[in-house]
LUMTIGU-692594 format. One record per residue (C-alpha): residue in three letters; z, y, x. Coordinates in pm, whole numbers, plus 50000, padded with zeros to 5 digits. Each point is the difference from the previous one (the first is absolute). Example, Ala and Ser with C-alpha at 12.3 -4.5 7.8 and 13.67 -1.06 7.14 Angstrom:
BEGIN
ala507804955051230
ser499345034450137
END
This chain:
BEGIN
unk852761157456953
unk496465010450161
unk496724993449866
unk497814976150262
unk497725029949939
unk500455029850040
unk503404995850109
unk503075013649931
unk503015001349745
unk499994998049642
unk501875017849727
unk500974989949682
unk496875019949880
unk497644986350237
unk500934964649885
unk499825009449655
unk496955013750033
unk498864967350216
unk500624977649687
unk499625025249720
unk499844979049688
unk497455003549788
unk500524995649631
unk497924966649803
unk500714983850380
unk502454969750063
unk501284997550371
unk502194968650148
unk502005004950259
unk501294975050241
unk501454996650341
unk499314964150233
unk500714987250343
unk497494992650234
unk500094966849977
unk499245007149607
unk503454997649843
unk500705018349686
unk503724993950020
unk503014991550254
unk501804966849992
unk502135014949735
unk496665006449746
unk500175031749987
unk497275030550128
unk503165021050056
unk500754978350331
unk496795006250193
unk499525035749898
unk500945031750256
unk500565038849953
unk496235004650018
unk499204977249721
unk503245013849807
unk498695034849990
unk496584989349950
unk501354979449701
unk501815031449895
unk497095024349959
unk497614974349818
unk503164998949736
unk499715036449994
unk496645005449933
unk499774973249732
unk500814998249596
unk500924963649980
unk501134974650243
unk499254964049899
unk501114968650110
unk500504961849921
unk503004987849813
unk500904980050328
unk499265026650227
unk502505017649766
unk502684977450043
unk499694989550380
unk500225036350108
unk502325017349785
unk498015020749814
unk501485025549784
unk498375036049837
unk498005015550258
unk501045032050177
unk498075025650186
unk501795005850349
unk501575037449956
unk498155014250268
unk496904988549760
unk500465014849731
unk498505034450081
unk496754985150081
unk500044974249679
unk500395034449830
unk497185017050144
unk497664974949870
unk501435004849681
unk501534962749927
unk503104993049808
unk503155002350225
unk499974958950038
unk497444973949997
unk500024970149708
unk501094967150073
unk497884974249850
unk501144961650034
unk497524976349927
unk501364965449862
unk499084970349818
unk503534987749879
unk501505032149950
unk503174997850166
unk500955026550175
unk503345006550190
unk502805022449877
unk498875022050281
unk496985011549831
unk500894990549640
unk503275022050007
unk498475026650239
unk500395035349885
unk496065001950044
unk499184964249877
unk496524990650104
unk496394992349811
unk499814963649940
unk496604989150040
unk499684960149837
unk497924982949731
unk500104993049671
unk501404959350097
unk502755018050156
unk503514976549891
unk501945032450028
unk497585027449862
unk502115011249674
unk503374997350162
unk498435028250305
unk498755020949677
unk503545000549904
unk501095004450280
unk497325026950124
unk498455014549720
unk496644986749888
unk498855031150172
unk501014985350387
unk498424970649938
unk496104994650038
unk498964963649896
unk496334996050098
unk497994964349998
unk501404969249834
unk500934976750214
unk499975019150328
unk500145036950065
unk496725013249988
unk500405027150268
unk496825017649947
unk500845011649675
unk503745006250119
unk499115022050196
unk497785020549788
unk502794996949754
unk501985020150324
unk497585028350033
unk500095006049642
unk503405012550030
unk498935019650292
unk501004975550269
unk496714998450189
unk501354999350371
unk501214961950030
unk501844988650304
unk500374965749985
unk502664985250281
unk498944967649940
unk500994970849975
unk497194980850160
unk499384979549637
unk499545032749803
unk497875015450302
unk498074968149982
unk499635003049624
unk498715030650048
unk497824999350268
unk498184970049790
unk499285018949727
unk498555030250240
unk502935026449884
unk500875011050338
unk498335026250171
unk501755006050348
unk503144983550160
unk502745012250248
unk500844979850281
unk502215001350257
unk500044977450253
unk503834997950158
unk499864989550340
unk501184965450020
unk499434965049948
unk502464978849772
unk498734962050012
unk500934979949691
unk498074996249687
unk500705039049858
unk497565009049706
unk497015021850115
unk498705033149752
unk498064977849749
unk500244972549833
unk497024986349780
unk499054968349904
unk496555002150121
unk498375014850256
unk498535032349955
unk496384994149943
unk498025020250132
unk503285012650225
unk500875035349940
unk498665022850190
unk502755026250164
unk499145035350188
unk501995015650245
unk501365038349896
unk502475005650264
unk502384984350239
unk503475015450095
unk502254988750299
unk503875006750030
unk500594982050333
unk498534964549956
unk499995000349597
unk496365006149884
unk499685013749644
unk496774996249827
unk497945012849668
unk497214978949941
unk497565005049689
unk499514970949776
unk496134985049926
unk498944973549780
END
Protein backbone atom coordinates (compact mmCIF):
# COMPACT_ATOMS: atom_id res chain seq x y z
CA UNK A 1 0.00 0.00 0.00
CA UNK A 2 1.84 3.50 -0.76
CA UNK A 3 0.73 6.80 0.20
CA UNK A 4 0.03 9.14 -3.18
CA UNK A 5 2.43 11.25 -1.09
CA UNK A 6 5.20 10.65 0.00
CA UNK A 7 5.24 7.29 -1.28
CA UNK A 8 5.95 4.15 -0.12
CA UNK A 9 4.69 1.10 2.05
CA UNK A 10 2.76 1.08 5.08
CA UNK A 11 2.89 -0.92 8.25
CA UNK A 12 0.41 -1.87 10.50
CA UNK A 13 1.69 1.14 12.63
CA UNK A 14 1.75 3.59 9.98
CA UNK A 15 -1.93 2.84 9.21
CA UNK A 16 -2.80 2.93 12.68
CA UNK A 17 -1.33 5.90 13.18
CA UNK A 18 -3.06 7.25 9.74
CA UNK A 19 -6.58 6.71 11.35
CA UNK A 20 -5.74 6.92 15.03
CA UNK A 21 -9.09 7.15 16.73
CA UNK A 22 -9.73 9.65 18.84
CA UNK A 23 -11.94 9.12 21.82
CA UNK A 24 -15.73 11.35 21.98
CA UNK A 25 -15.30 10.77 17.84
CA UNK A 26 -17.73 8.49 15.72
CA UNK A 27 -16.18 7.27 12.33
CA UNK A 28 -18.27 5.26 9.41
CA UNK A 29 -16.66 3.27 7.33
CA UNK A 30 -17.70 2.15 3.95
CA UNK A 31 -16.38 0.76 0.77
CA UNK A 32 -18.33 1.67 -3.00
CA UNK A 33 -17.79 1.06 -6.64
CA UNK A 34 -17.18 3.64 -8.95
CA UNK A 35 -20.19 3.72 -10.38
CA UNK A 36 -21.48 4.40 -6.58
CA UNK A 37 -22.59 0.94 -5.45
CA UNK A 38 -22.57 0.10 -1.84
CA UNK A 39 -23.15 -3.57 -2.46
CA UNK A 40 -22.77 -6.51 -5.19
CA UNK A 41 -25.77 -8.13 -6.81
CA UNK A 42 -25.86 -10.36 -3.85
CA UNK A 43 -26.41 -7.09 -1.20
CA UNK A 44 -23.73 -7.42 0.46
CA UNK A 45 -20.33 -4.85 0.93
CA UNK A 46 -18.35 -8.11 1.36
CA UNK A 47 -18.65 -8.70 -2.62
CA UNK A 48 -17.04 -5.51 -3.88
CA UNK A 49 -14.41 -5.23 -1.23
CA UNK A 50 -10.43 -6.31 -1.94
CA UNK A 51 -7.31 -7.08 0.36
CA UNK A 52 -6.66 -3.33 0.57
CA UNK A 53 -9.99 -2.45 1.90
CA UNK A 54 -9.87 -5.78 4.15
CA UNK A 55 -6.83 -4.65 5.98
CA UNK A 56 -7.88 -1.19 6.02
CA UNK A 57 -11.18 -2.46 7.57
CA UNK A 58 -9.04 -4.45 9.95
CA UNK A 59 -7.01 -1.68 11.61
CA UNK A 60 -10.05 0.83 12.02
CA UNK A 61 -11.56 -2.36 14.15
CA UNK A 62 -8.42 -2.26 16.00
CA UNK A 63 -8.14 1.06 16.97
CA UNK A 64 -11.78 1.40 17.99
CA UNK A 65 -13.95 0.55 21.39
CA UNK A 66 -17.25 -0.17 19.76
CA UNK A 67 -18.31 -1.14 16.35
CA UNK A 68 -21.92 -0.21 15.50
CA UNK A 69 -24.15 -1.14 12.97
CA UNK A 70 -27.89 -1.46 11.76
CA UNK A 71 -29.98 -4.40 12.68
CA UNK A 72 -30.15 -5.16 8.81
CA UNK A 73 -26.69 -4.53 8.17
CA UNK A 74 -26.40 -7.15 10.97
CA UNK A 75 -28.27 -9.70 9.39
CA UNK A 76 -27.31 -9.29 5.58
CA UNK A 77 -23.63 -9.69 6.41
CA UNK A 78 -23.27 -12.12 9.05
CA UNK A 79 -22.30 -10.27 11.76
CA UNK A 80 -21.20 -11.91 14.83
CA UNK A 81 -18.80 -10.49 18.07
CA UNK A 82 -16.11 -8.54 16.66
CA UNK A 83 -12.50 -9.73 16.64
CA UNK A 84 -9.28 -7.92 16.35
CA UNK A 85 -7.13 -9.70 13.53
CA UNK A 86 -4.16 -11.46 15.68
CA UNK A 87 -1.53 -9.66 14.11
CA UNK A 88 -3.58 -6.54 15.76
CA UNK A 89 -3.63 -7.10 18.81
CA UNK A 90 -0.19 -5.77 19.84
CA UNK A 91 -0.95 -2.44 18.52
CA UNK A 92 -4.77 -2.39 20.05
CA UNK A 93 -2.63 -2.97 23.21
CA UNK A 94 -0.33 -0.24 22.88
CA UNK A 95 -3.06 2.22 22.88
CA UNK A 96 -4.27 0.73 25.83
CA UNK A 97 -7.93 -0.61 24.59
CA UNK A 98 -9.61 -3.69 25.80
CA UNK A 99 -8.43 -6.82 23.85
CA UNK A 100 -11.82 -6.57 21.50
CA UNK A 101 -14.00 -3.88 20.34
CA UNK A 102 -18.04 -3.78 21.43
CA UNK A 103 -20.59 -4.67 19.14
CA UNK A 104 -23.48 -2.44 19.26
CA UNK A 105 -26.71 -3.38 17.03
CA UNK A 106 -29.03 -0.78 16.60
CA UNK A 107 -32.77 -1.97 16.06
CA UNK A 108 -36.21 -0.91 16.23
CA UNK A 109 -38.01 -4.39 16.54
CA UNK A 110 -35.53 -6.07 18.49
CA UNK A 111 -35.03 -9.20 16.83
CA UNK A 112 -31.90 -10.27 16.57
CA UNK A 113 -30.55 -13.61 15.11
CA UNK A 114 -29.31 -16.54 17.17
CA UNK A 115 -25.97 -15.49 15.85
CA UNK A 116 -25.68 -12.56 18.00
CA UNK A 117 -28.31 -13.45 20.63
CA UNK A 118 -26.49 -16.82 21.53
CA UNK A 119 -22.94 -15.41 20.81
CA UNK A 120 -20.45 -16.00 23.53
CA UNK A 121 -19.91 -12.06 23.38
CA UNK A 122 -23.59 -11.08 22.73
CA UNK A 123 -23.76 -7.54 21.48
CA UNK A 124 -25.21 -3.92 22.89
CA UNK A 125 -28.67 -3.54 21.63
CA UNK A 126 -29.28 -0.08 20.87
CA UNK A 127 -33.55 0.43 20.35
CA UNK A 128 -36.27 2.57 21.93
CA UNK A 129 -38.50 2.47 24.45
CA UNK A 130 -41.62 1.29 21.56
CA UNK A 131 -39.39 -1.53 20.98
CA UNK A 132 -42.12 -4.93 20.66
CA UNK A 133 -39.24 -7.03 21.93
CA UNK A 134 -37.44 -4.78 24.56
CA UNK A 135 -38.14 -6.98 27.87
CA UNK A 136 -37.73 -10.31 26.21
CA UNK A 137 -33.71 -8.85 24.99
CA UNK A 138 -33.42 -7.76 28.87
CA UNK A 139 -33.99 -11.30 29.61
CA UNK A 140 -32.28 -12.38 27.35
CA UNK A 141 -29.22 -9.83 27.68
CA UNK A 142 -29.28 -8.40 30.88
CA UNK A 143 -30.84 -4.99 31.33
CA UNK A 144 -27.25 -3.99 31.39
CA UNK A 145 -26.67 -4.86 27.27
CA UNK A 146 -29.47 -3.15 26.42
CA UNK A 147 -29.59 0.79 25.96
CA UNK A 148 -33.24 2.01 25.13
CA UNK A 149 -32.95 5.71 24.21
CA UNK A 150 -35.99 7.90 22.55
CA UNK A 151 -39.53 6.65 22.44
CA UNK A 152 -40.55 5.86 19.40
CA UNK A 153 -37.28 5.83 17.48
CA UNK A 154 -33.75 5.50 18.72
CA UNK A 155 -32.54 8.70 19.59
CA UNK A 156 -28.87 8.19 18.56
CA UNK A 157 -27.47 11.27 20.00
CA UNK A 158 -28.10 10.34 23.37
CA UNK A 159 -27.12 6.58 22.50
CA UNK A 160 -24.21 7.38 21.91
CA UNK A 161 -23.38 9.46 24.84
CA UNK A 162 -24.97 6.66 26.73
CA UNK A 163 -21.70 4.61 24.82
CA UNK A 164 -18.98 6.89 26.00
CA UNK A 165 -20.23 6.72 29.42
CA UNK A 166 -19.13 3.26 29.64
CA UNK A 167 -15.94 4.27 28.10
CA UNK A 168 -16.80 3.43 24.52
CA UNK A 169 -15.87 6.74 22.91
CA UNK A 170 -14.16 5.44 19.59
CA UNK A 171 -17.38 4.44 17.42
CA UNK A 172 -16.96 2.69 14.16
CA UNK A 173 -20.03 2.51 12.59
CA UNK A 174 -20.04 -0.03 9.32
CA UNK A 175 -23.12 1.19 8.30
CA UNK A 176 -25.82 0.35 7.05
CA UNK A 177 -26.59 3.28 4.81
CA UNK A 178 -30.13 3.96 6.99
CA UNK A 179 -28.24 4.22 10.33
CA UNK A 180 -25.33 6.31 8.53
CA UNK A 181 -28.12 8.40 7.20
CA UNK A 182 -29.68 8.71 10.63
CA UNK A 183 -26.74 9.84 11.76
CA UNK A 184 -25.39 12.05 9.47
CA UNK A 185 -28.96 14.00 9.89
CA UNK A 186 -28.63 14.59 13.23
CA UNK A 187 -24.76 15.91 12.66
CA UNK A 188 -23.15 12.83 14.86
CA UNK A 189 -20.57 11.94 12.42
CA UNK A 190 -17.39 13.49 12.27
CA UNK A 191 -15.23 11.75 9.47
CA UNK A 192 -16.00 8.72 7.16
CA UNK A 193 -13.84 5.95 5.50
CA UNK A 194 -14.25 5.25 2.03
CA UNK A 195 -12.95 3.06 -0.22
CA UNK A 196 -13.69 3.18 -3.54
CA UNK A 197 -13.25 -0.62 -5.15
CA UNK A 198 -12.49 -0.39 -8.62
CA UNK A 199 -15.45 -1.37 -10.54
CA UNK A 200 -18.73 -0.63 -11.77
CA UNK A 201 -21.79 -3.00 -10.92
CA UNK A 202 -24.98 -1.53 -12.84
CA UNK A 203 -28.28 -2.39 -11.16
CA UNK A 204 -30.07 -0.47 -8.56
CA UNK A 205 -27.41 -1.40 -5.43
CA UNK A 206 -27.97 0.96 -2.34
CA UNK A 207 -25.39 3.84 -2.17
CA UNK A 208 -23.67 4.93 1.66
CA UNK A 209 -26.76 6.96 2.84
CA UNK A 210 -29.98 6.85 2.93
CA UNK A 211 -32.14 9.87 4.29
CA UNK A 212 -35.33 10.97 3.60
CA UNK A 213 -34.41 14.42 2.77
CA UNK A 214 -31.80 16.00 1.33
CA UNK A 215 -29.15 17.29 3.35
CA UNK A 216 -29.80 20.93 3.70
CA UNK A 217 -27.32 22.81 3.61
CA UNK A 218 -25.25 19.50 2.15
CA UNK A 219 -22.50 18.44 4.36
CA UNK A 220 -19.53 19.67 3.88
CA UNK A 221 -16.56 16.82 3.63
CA UNK A 222 -12.52 17.51 3.75
CA UNK A 223 -10.05 15.47 2.31
CA UNK A 224 -7.28 13.89 5.04
CA UNK A 225 -5.59 11.43 2.93
CA UNK A 226 -5.88 9.17 -0.01
CA UNK A 227 -4.22 5.62 -0.21
CA UNK A 228 -3.82 3.48 -3.45
CA UNK A 229 -3.25 -0.42 -3.53
CA UNK A 230 -3.21 -0.87 -7.33
CA UNK A 231 -6.45 0.77 -8.63
CA UNK A 232 -8.40 0.73 -5.10
CA UNK A 233 -8.30 4.32 -3.66
CA UNK A 234 -8.83 4.53 0.12
CA UNK A 235 -9.89 7.76 1.56
CA UNK A 236 -10.32 9.71 5.15
CA UNK A 237 -12.33 12.59 4.74
CA UNK A 238 -13.33 14.97 7.78
CA UNK A 239 -16.93 15.59 8.32
CA UNK A 240 -18.46 19.52 8.37
CA UNK A 241 -21.79 20.70 9.03
Amino acid sequence: MERLAPSGPLSDEDLASLYEHRAGRVRANFVATVDGGATGDDGRSGTINDEADLRVFEVLRAVADVVLVGAGTARTEGYGPVRVAEHLRPLRAARGLAPEPELAVVTRSGLLGERLLGADRPPLVVTSAACLHLEELRDRLGPERVVVHGEHEVDLAAALAALHERGLGRVLTEGGPHLFGGLLTAGLVDELCLTTSPRLVGGHPPRITAAHEWFDPPRAATLEHVLVEGSTVLTRWSLGS
